[in-house]
C-alpha positions as CSV (number, residue, x, y, z in Angstrom):
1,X,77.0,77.6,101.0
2,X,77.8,79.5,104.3
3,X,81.3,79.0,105.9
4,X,81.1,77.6,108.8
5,X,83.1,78.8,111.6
6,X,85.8,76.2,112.7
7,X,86.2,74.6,116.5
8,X,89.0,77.0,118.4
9,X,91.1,73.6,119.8
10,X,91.2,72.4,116.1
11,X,92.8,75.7,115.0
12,X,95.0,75.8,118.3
13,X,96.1,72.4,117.2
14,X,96.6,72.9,113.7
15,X,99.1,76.0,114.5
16,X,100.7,73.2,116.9
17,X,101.3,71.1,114.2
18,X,102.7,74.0,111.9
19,X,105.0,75.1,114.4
20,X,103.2,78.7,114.6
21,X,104.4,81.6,116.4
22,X,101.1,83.2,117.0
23,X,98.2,81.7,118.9
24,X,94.6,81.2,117.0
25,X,93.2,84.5,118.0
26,X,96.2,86.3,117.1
27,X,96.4,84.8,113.7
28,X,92.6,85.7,113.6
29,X,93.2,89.1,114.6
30,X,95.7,90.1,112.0
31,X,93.7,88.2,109.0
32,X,90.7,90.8,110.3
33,X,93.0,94.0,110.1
34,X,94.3,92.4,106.5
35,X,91.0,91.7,105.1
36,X,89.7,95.2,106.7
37,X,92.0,97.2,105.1
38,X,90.7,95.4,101.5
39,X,94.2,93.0,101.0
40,X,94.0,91.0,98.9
41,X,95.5,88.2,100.8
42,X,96.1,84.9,99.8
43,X,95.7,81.2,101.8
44,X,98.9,80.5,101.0
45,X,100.6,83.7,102.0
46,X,98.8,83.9,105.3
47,X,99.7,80.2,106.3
48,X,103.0,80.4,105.5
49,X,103.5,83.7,107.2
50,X,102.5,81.8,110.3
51,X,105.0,78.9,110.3
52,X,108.3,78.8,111.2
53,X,109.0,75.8,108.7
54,X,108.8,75.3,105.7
55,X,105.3,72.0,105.3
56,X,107.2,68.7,103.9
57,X,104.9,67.2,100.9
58,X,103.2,64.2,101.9
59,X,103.1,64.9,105.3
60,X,99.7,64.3,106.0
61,X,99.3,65.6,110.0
62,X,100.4,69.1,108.6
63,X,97.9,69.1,105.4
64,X,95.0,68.3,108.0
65,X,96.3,71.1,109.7
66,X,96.5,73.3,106.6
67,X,92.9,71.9,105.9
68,X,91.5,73.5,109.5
69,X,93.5,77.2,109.2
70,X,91.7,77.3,105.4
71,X,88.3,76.6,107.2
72,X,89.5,79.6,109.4
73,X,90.9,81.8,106.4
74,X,87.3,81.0,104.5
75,X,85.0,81.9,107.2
76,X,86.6,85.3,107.8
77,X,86.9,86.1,104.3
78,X,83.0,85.7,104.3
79,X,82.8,87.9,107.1
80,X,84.6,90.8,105.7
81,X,82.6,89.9,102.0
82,X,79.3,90.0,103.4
83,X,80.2,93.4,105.1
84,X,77.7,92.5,108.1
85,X,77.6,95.1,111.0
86,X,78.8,92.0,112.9
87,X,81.6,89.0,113.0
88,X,83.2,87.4,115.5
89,X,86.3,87.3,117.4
90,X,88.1,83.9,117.3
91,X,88.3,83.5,120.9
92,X,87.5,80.2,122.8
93,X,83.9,79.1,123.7
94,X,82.1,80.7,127.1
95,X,81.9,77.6,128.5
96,X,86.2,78.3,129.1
97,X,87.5,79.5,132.0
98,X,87.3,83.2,132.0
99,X,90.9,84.4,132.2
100,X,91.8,81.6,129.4
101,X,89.1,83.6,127.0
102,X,90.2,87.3,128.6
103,X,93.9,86.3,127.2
104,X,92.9,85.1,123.9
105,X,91.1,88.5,123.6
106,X,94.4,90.2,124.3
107,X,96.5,88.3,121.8
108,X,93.0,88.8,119.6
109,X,93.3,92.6,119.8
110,X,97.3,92.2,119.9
111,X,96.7,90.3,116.1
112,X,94.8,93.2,115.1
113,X,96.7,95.7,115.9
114,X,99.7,94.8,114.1
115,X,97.4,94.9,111.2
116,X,96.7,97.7,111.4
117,X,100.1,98.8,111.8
118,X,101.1,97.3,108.6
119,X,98.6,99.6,106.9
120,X,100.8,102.7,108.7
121,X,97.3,103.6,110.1
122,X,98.9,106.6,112.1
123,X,96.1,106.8,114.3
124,X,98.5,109.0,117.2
125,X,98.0,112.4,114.1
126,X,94.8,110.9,112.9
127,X,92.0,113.4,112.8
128,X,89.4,111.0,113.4
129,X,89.2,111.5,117.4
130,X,86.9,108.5,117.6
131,X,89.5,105.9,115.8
132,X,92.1,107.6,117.7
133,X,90.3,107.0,121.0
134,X,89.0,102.9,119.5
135,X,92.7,102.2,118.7
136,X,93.8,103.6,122.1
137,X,91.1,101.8,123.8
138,X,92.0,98.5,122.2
139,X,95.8,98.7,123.3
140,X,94.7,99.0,126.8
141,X,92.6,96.1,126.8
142,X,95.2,94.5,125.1
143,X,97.3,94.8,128.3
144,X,94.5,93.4,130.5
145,X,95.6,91.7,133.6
146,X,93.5,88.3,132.7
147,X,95.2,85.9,134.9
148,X,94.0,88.3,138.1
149,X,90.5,88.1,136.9
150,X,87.8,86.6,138.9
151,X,85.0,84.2,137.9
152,X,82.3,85.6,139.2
153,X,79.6,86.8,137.5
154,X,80.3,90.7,137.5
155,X,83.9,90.0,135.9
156,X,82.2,87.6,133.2
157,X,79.8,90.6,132.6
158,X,83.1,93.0,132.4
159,X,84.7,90.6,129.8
160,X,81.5,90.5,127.5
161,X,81.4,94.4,127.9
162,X,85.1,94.7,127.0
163,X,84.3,91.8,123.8
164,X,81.5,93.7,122.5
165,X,83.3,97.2,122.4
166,X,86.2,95.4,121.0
167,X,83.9,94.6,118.0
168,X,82.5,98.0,117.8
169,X,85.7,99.8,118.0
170,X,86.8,97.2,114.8
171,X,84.0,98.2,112.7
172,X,84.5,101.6,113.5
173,X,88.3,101.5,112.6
174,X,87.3,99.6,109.3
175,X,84.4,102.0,109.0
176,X,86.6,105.2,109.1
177,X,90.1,103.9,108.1
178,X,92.1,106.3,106.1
């Protein structure tokens, strides 16, 4: 049975509900560098690193919400087990306004890099000139301006550029990763 990937407002919600300090694509962002770099990470350690309380038993709003982030943690796992030339970022639907989707791409990419970080990926000495230049790449989008951007049909163009290089440069950096 495939996994199926989960509504972005649920997931939004469900971090909500657990009192999350990360958004949904942020969250998404670091499970991708985790499952990249072949942790073994557990449901459980992954939630609970997200909340900033500890879930009361019985409470039955938060295990709904625990319900939705396992539909997220299950269909990235697949994802990184299928090792596909493709995934997807979690990032809200194109039918959202532009700058909301450009922002959730920054806190996408900002997700991922601390990943990578905690994998002391030193990518400023690495020798692989083409991670080096993905990893420096991402951080720049990651500072992208996305409440300037227009919503016209060139800057919609620019974002979907900018989304599929981000996926590129992540297969490359999980391609080549040291």
């Amino acid at each position: 049975m495939k996994n199926e990937k989960p509504n972005f407002e649920d997931v939004t919600e469900a971090l909500k509900v657990m009192q999350a300090l990360s958004s949904a694509s942020e969250a998404h962002g670091l499970l991708c560098a985790l499952f990249s770099f072949g942790a073994e990470v557990k449901f459980t350690a992954w939630s609970d690193s997200l909340m900033t309380k500890t879930i009361e038993g019985g409470d039955l709003v938060a295990a709904s919400a625990l319900k939705t982030m396992k539909k997220l943690y299950d269909y990235t796992k697949s994802q990184f087990d299928e090792k596909g030339l493709s995934f997807d970022l979690f990032i809200p639907e194109d039918n959202e306004p532009l700058s909301y989707r450009a922002e959730a791409l920054t806190y996408w990419i900002k997700g991922f890099l601390s990943g990578v970080g905690l994998f002391g990926l030193d990518f400023e000495n690495s020798k692989d000139k083409e991670v080096k230049e993905a990893i420096h790449d991402l951080m720049q989008i990651s500072y992208m301006d996305y409440d300037s951007l227009g919503q016209d049909e060139s800057c919609e163009d620019d974002f979907m550029e900018l989304l599929e290089y981000t996926k590129v440069a992540v297969l490359l950096i999980d391609s080549e990763k040291v």
